[in-house]
Structures are given as structure tokens and as C-alpha cells.
N, C-alpha and C positions, 0 to 999 in steps of 0.2 A: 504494500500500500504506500502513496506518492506521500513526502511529505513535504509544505512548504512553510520553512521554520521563520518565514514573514508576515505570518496570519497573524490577526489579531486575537487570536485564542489562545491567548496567555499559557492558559493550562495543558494545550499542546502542544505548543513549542519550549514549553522551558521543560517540559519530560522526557522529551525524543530527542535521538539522535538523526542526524544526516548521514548515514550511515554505509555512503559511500563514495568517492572521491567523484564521481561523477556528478553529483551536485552545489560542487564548489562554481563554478562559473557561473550558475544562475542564482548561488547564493550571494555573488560579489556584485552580479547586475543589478536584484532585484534591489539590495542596500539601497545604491542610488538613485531610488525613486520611492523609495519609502521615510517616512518620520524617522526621529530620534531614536523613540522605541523599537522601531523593528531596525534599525541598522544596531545598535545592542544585541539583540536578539540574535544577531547574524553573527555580530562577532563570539555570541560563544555557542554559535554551533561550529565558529571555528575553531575555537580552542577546544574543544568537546573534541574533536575528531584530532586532533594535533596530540591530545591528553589520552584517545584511545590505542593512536599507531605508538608512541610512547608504551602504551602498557602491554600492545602487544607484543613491542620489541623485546622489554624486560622478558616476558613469559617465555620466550623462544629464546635466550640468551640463557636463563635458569632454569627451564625444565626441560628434562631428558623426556622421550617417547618410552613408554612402554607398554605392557602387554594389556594394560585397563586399556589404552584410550580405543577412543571411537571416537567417529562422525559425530554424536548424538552429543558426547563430552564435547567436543571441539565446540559444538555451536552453543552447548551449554556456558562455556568461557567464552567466546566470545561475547555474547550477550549481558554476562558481568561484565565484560571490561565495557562495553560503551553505558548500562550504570553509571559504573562505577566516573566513567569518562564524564557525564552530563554533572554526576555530581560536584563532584570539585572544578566545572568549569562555571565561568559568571562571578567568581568573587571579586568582591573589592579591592582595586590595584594589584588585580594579577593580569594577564595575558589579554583577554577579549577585553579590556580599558584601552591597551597599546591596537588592539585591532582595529577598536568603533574607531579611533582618534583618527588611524589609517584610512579606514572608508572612507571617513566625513570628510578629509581632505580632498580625498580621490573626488567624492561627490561634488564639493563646492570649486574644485579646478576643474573640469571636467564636464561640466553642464553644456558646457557651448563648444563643446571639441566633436568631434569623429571615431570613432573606437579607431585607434590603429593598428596596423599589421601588424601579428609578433615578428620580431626579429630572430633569426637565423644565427645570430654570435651570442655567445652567452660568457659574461665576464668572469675574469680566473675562481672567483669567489662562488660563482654557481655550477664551474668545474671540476671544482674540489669536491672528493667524494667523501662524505660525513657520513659519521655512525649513527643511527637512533637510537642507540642504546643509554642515550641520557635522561638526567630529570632537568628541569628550569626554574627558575621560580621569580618571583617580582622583582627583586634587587638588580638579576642578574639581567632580565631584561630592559631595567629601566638603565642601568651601566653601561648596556652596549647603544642603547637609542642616545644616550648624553653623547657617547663620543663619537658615532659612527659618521659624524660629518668632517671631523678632524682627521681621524685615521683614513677616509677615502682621501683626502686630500695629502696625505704624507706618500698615500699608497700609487699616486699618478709619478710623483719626483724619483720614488724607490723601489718600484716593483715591489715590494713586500707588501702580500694581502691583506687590506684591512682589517679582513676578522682574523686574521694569526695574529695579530698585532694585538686587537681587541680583546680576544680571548687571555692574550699573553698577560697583559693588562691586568686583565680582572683576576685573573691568577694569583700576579704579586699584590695587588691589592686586596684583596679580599673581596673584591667587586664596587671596589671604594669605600670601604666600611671598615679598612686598617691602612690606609693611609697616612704616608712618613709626614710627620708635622717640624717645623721649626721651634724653635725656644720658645717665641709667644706664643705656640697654638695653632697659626697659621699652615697651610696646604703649601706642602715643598712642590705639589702638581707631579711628584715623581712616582709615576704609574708604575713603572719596570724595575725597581730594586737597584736601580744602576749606583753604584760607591762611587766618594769621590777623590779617586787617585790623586799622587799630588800635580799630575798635568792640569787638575781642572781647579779653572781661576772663576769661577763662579761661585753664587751662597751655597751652603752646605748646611747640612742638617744631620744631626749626631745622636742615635738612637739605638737602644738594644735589637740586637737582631739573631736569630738563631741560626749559626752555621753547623754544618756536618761534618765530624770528624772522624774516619775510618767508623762511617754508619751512624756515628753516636751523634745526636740533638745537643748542642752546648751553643749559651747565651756567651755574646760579646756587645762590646758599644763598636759602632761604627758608623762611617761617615759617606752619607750619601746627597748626591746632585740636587739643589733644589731650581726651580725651573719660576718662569712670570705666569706662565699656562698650559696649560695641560698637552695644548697640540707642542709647545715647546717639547714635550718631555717625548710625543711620541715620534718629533723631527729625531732628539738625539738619539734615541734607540736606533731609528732608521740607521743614522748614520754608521752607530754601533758596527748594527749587523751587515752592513752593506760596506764598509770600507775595513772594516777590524780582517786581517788575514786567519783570525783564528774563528773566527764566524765563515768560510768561503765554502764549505762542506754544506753548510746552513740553507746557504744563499741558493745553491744548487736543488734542492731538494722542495720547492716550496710548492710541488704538483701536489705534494702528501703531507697530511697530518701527522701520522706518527713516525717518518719521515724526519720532518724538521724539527718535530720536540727531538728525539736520539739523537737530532746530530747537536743539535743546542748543544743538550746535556754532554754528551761527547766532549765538546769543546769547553768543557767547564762553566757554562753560565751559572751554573747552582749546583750548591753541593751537596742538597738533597737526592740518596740514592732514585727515587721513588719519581722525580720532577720531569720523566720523560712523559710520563704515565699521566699525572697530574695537567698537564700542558696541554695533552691532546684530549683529556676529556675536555678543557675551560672552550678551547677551540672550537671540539664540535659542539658546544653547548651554543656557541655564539654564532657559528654556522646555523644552526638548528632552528634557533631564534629568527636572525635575519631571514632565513625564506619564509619562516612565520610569518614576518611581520611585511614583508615584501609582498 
């Protein structure tokens, strides 16, 4: 049975799922000609479906097959997961917030335009093959919408993809939510963890930081770049990894996610054993995200 989750029957569009990808283009057309309310509505029957392929990646990552299953199981779980999917989607300031905001853009540029041709090239960022085996969550999406207009713009001067960049970002930062501060308090804008050797004649900012010693966690103080803004911080990284000979392994490699975290790592950027691993999940999370939100 058809379902269109722009109806003004509250009670069944906020129960059901869209519950097949086939219905994404006429759920993105019909947004812009409908109210506030049903472009909402829209956005979490996209996150509802984003929230189901999520859980059925997890399920297929962690359960093995055996001699129970069936047909009958399979559609059994699958009908928990899109549940399970409509439940947790619609909350406040999580995903379908960053979607309506998207539509209603689209809607209000768009009114006097032409639907255009898709294009035939698709930019390194939607070449790069991501995993789905992640989770997202609010912070993480609103971190990468904050910077993804700086880091596209580092990413035309430097080849280096804006979501490896962004991911990397969110990484060292904790998605902005442990960010290196100055003496009063203020934002060093230093996204990437980069220290400040004695080559650099710039402010500096002097903090405990946890390095790895043959595996082991041990705190030191250390002095790391403080930058005027934020794209500042993701110019010098660029630079980093684009002119440093010990990044050229790096540079080489940026087809692949777990690719460029091992070579990173390789070349010492952190001395966490675990940071190849950690890198390329932040990556594909922020891969993940952006075609979401694109």
C-alpha cells in the first residue's frame, strides 16, 4: 500500500515508514510545494530511512546467519528496524532539523528555476566509497555543516577532500566540544592537534594533552598553534599534509578512507596505536552525513 508521508494525516505519516528508496525523489519534490508542516514531515521520513539503512548495516556487520533464520525472520527484523527507524527519527536538533532547513532552502531558491539535468561528474567526495556501518548524532552533524564551507574552500587550493579534512577535525576535536583554548579561555581555532615546534612564530597555547608511549596513555603539557579562525587552522593542516615530505604517502592515497588514516598514522601524526581506526570511522561519519544532508 502507496504511502505519501505529505498528507495531512498526522497520524499516518508520523507512524510509517517510506520504506523504500524509491520514494525519495517524490518525497524531495512534493516538500517544495507543500507548508512548513509537511516539509518537517519529509525531513524525517528522511532521516527515518537514513536511521533504518544504519541499523540494517549494524545487523549485517554483527550477526552471523544460521540454521534458525528464515524468510519469515528476515522480514520479521526488518520491520523492527524501520520501528525502530521512525522512532528515534523527528527529535529535536537531531538530523530531519538539518534536512527541513535543506529543503526550505532548496524551496525558497528554486521556485523560479527549471529542475536541471543531473550531471554526469561527481566530485572526489561523492567518489569516495564510505562505510555504513556508522552511528551520527546532533553535535556531529551540526560540526561538519559549521565548517563544510571553509574546508570546501581549503579543498579547491589543496586537493585534500573536504570531508577527510572535516572528519579529521572532528576527530581531534571532539566535534568541537574539546577544543584547545588559550590562557583566557578563548578558541586557539586549532581543529587538528597540530604542536607548536619552535619554527612556529605564531600564539601558542599550552595544554595537557595525552600522548602514547610504547601503547601506554600518559598526560604531558604541550604547546600547540593557535590560529585568528578556524579556516586559518584548516589552511595550515592543508599545508601540513601537502608540502611536509613525511605526509607524501598520505597525499597519495586520498581515493581511500582507511587508506589515508594508515598512512597518516604510519607517518607519525599521532601516537595513539588505535588513530588509524578512529580517523576513518570520524571520516565516514562525515561522508555519511554530507550525502544526508546533500
Amino acid at each position: 500500500m502507496g504511502l505519501n508521508p505529505l498528507s495531512t494525516n498526522a497520524s499516518t505519516s508520523s507512524n510509517a515508514l517510506a520504506a523504500d528508496a524509491r520514494t525519495l525523489n517524490s518525497l524531495k519534490l512534493q516538500s517544495g510545494q507543500n507548508t512548513p508542516a509537511a516539509i518537517k514531515e519529509t525531513a524525517k521520513q528522511f532521516e527515518a530511512l537514513f536511521m533504518r539503512e544504519l541499523l540494517k548495516s549494524m545487523r549485517e556487520a554483527t550477526m552471523k546467519s544460521g540454521l534458525m533464520d528464515s524468510a519469515q525472520g528476515d522480514l520479521g527484523t526488518d520491520l523492527l528496524d524501520q520501528q525502530f527507524a521512525v522512532q528515534m527519527s523527528g527529535q529535536a536538533g537531531g538530523l530531519s532539523d538539518l534536512i527541513a532547513q535543506q529543503l526550505t532552502r532548496q524551496m525558497s531558491g528554486s521556485q523560479a528555476q527549471q529542475p536541471q539535468a543531473p550531471t554526469s561528474t561527481l566530485s572526489l567526495s561523492e567518489r569516495i566509497p564510505v562505510s555504513s556501518n556508522i552511528t551520527a548524532n546532533a553535535s556531529q552533524a551540526s560540526f561538519i555543516q559549521n565548517h563544510s564551507d571553509a574546508a570546501a574552500r581549503i579543498e579547491k587550493s589543496s586537493g585534500i577532500p573536504a570531508s577527510f579534512m572535516i572528519g579529521q577535525a572532528g576527530h581531534e576535536s571532539g566535534w568541537g566540544q574539546r577544543e584547545i583554548k588559550l590562557p583566557d579561555g578563548s578558541s586557539s581555532f586549532n581543529l587538528f592537534g597540530i604542536k607548536a615546534t619552535p619554527s612556529w612564530s605564531g600564539k601558542v597555547a599550552q595544554v595537557v594533552t595525552t600522548e602514547y608511549v610504547n601503547g601506554e596513555p600518559q598526560k604531558s603539557v604541550a604547546k600547540f598553534r593557535a590560529y585568528d579562525s578556524y579556516e586559518d587552522s584548516f589552511r595550515d593542516f592543508s599545508k601540513l599534509i601537502s608540502q611536509s615530505p613525511r605526509y607524501a604517502q598520505a597525499r597519495q592515497q586520498i581515493g581511500s578512507v582507511q587508506a589515508y588514516a594508515n598512512s597518516l598514522q604510519s607517518a607519525g601524526y599521532a601516537t595513539d596505536p588505535q588513530y588509524a581506526a578512529k580517523l576513518s570511522r570520524a571520516i565516514n561519519t562525515t561522508l555519511q552525513l554530507q550525502r544526508a544532508q546533500g
